[in-house]
N, C-alpha and C positions, 0 to 999 in steps of 0.2 A: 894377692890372688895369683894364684900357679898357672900363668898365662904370659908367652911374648908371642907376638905377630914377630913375621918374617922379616929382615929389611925394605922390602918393598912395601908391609902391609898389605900383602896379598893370600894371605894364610887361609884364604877359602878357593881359592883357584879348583876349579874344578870339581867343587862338592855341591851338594844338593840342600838347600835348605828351605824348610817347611814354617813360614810364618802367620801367624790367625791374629785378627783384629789390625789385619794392614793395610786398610784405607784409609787409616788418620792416629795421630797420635803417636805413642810411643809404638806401636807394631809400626808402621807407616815408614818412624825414623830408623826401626830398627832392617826394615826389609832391605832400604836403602844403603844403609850401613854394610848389609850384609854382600850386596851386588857389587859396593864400590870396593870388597877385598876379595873382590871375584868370584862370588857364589851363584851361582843358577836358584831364583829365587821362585818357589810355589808360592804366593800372597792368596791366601784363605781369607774373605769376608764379606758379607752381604752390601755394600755399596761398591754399584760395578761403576759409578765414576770415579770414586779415589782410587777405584785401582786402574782404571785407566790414568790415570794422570801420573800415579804411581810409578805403571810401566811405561809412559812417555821421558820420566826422571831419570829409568833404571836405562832404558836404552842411552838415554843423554849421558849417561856413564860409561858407554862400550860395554854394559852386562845384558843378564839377558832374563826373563821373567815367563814365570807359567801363571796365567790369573785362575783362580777358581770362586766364582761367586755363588759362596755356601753360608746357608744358617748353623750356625753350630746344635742348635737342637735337634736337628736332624739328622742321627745317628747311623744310620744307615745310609745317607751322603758321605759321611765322615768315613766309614767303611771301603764307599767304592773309592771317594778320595786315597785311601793306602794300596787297596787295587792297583788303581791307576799308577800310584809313583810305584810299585815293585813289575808293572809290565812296562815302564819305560825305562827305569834306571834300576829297578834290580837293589835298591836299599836307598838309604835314608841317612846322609850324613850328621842333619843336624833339626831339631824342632824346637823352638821358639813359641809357646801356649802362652800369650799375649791381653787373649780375646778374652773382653767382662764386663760386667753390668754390675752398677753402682746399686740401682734399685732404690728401694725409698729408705729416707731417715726417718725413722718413726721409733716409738716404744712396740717393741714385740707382738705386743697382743692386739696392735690396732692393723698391724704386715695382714694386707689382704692375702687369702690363700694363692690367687692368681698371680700376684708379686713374687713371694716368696719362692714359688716353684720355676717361674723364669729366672731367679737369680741362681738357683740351684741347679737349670738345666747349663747356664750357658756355663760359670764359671765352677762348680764340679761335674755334673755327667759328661760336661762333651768334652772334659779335660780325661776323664777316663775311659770315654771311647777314642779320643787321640792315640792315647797310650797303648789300648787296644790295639787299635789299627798299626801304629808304627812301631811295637816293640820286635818285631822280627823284622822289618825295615831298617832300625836302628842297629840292631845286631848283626846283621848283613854287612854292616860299614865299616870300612878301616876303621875309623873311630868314631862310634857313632855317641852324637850329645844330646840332651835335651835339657830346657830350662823353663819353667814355668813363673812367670810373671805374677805375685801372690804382692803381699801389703801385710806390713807393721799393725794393722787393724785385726791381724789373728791372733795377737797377742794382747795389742791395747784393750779389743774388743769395748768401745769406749760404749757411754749410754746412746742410745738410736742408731748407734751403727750393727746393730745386733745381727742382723741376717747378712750384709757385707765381710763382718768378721767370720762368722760363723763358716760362709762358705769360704773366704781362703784358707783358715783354719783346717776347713779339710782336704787343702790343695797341698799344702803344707804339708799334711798327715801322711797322706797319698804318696807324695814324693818320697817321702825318709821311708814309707814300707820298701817300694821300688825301689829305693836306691840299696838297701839292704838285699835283697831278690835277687840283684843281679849285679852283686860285688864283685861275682868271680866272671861278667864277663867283660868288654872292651867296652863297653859303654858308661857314660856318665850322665848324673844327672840330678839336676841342683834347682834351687828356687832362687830367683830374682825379687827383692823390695827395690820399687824406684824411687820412694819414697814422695814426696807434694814437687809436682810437675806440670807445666805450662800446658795441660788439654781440656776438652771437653768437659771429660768425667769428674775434674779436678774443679773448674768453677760453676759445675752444678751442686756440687758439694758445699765449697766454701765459697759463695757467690759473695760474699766481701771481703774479699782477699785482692790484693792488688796482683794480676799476673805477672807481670814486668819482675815481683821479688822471688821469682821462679827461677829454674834450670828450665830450658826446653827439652822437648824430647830427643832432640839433635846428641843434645848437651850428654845423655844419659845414655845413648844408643851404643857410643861402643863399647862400654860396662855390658852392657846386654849379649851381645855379638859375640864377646871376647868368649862367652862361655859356654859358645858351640863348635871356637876353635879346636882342632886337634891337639892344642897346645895346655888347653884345660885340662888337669888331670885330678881334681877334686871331684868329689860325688857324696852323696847326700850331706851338702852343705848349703847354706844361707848367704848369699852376697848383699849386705844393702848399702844401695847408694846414697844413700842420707848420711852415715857415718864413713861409709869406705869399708867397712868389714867385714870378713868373710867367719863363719862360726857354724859348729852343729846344727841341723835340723833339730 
């Protein structure tokens, strides 16, 4: 992967970075990650105690944290949220689309309509009202990144995982147009697999699964991080953490 930090490990000093679903979990370790190599961190997600606790961590660091306690369905928050970061900082060095919903394991045809459209609002519409919002943001920026948090499940698309595959499959799609669109400018932008991971979403899944035989999300976070350094210079590529590998969208 086309990425070294600094000697210090300080390769975010001074940049802005925007991360969704970071009051637990892999956004959570990744926000963290991203403060302790000096980033100013906007933490996006509807539980305002993990993000309080969050920025109790981030200051415990010497960094420094914007909380924004936002539903991602709600597109027009997601709007004045890119507002707000181009009337204080003027662009958008780096965004981290983190934020998803597992939704139900079923056969297709039993996916209540109510289900299936929360799973399509949170982890594709509000991934393409981010993009919305921050791609003039991101283009504003020395080196402006983004990496969107997607699963091997768009490709397995295994039996009852239909509507989980379905939508990273179109986060996935999303991305390789976007990365193609905007080849010719400074900006990058790639899909992250974390692959089976110590959180929440992970043992509501396979709830007999021992976690202990996990990576935490600690473990994973600076594979994440790395690929909104400035130091990143791939774009519309696939990083997963399960094998190590970086390859085409």
């Amino acid at each position: 992967m086309a990425v070294s930090a600094d000697q210090t490990g300080q390769d975010l000093v001074g940049k802005v970075i925007l991360v969704t679903g970071a009051s637990r979990g892999i956004g959570y370790a990744a926000a963290l990650e991203a403060a302790r190599r000096g980033a100013h961190v906007v933490a996006v997600a509807r539980t305002v105690g993990g993000l309080e606790e969050l920025d109790d961590e981030i200051q415990d660091l010497g960094s420094s944290a914007t909380l924004v306690p936002l539903d991602l369905r709600d597109g027009d928050a997601i709007d004045r949220l890119g507002a707000a970061i181009f009337e204080r900082w003027g662009a958008l060095d780096g965004l981290i689309a983190n934020a998803g919903q597992l939704g139900v394991l079923s056969p297709l045809p039993h996916v209540k309509p109510e289900d299936f459209d929360k799973v399509i609002a949170v982890n594709v519409t509000a991934n393409y009202r981010l993009l919305r919002s921050t791609d003039l943001l991101l283009r504003q920026a020395e080196a402006g990144r983004a990496v969107f948090v997607s699963s091997s499940s768009a490709k397995s698309a295994r039996p009852f995982w239909g509507l989980y595959a379905a939508s990273k499959a179109a986060v996935d799609a999303m991305v390789k147009s976007y990365a193609a669109e905007i080849e010719q400018s400074k900006v990058k932008v790639n899909v992250f697999y974390p692959g089976a991971v110590r959180t929440a979403m992970r043992a509501k899944a396979m709830p007999g699964e021992d976690p202990a035989s996990l990576p935490t999300p600690a473990e994973i976070a600076p594979k994440l991080v790395d690929m909104v350094s400035p130091a990143f210079k791939d774009s519309g590529k696939l990083y997963d953490a399960s094998t190590g590998t970086i390859s085409e969208l």
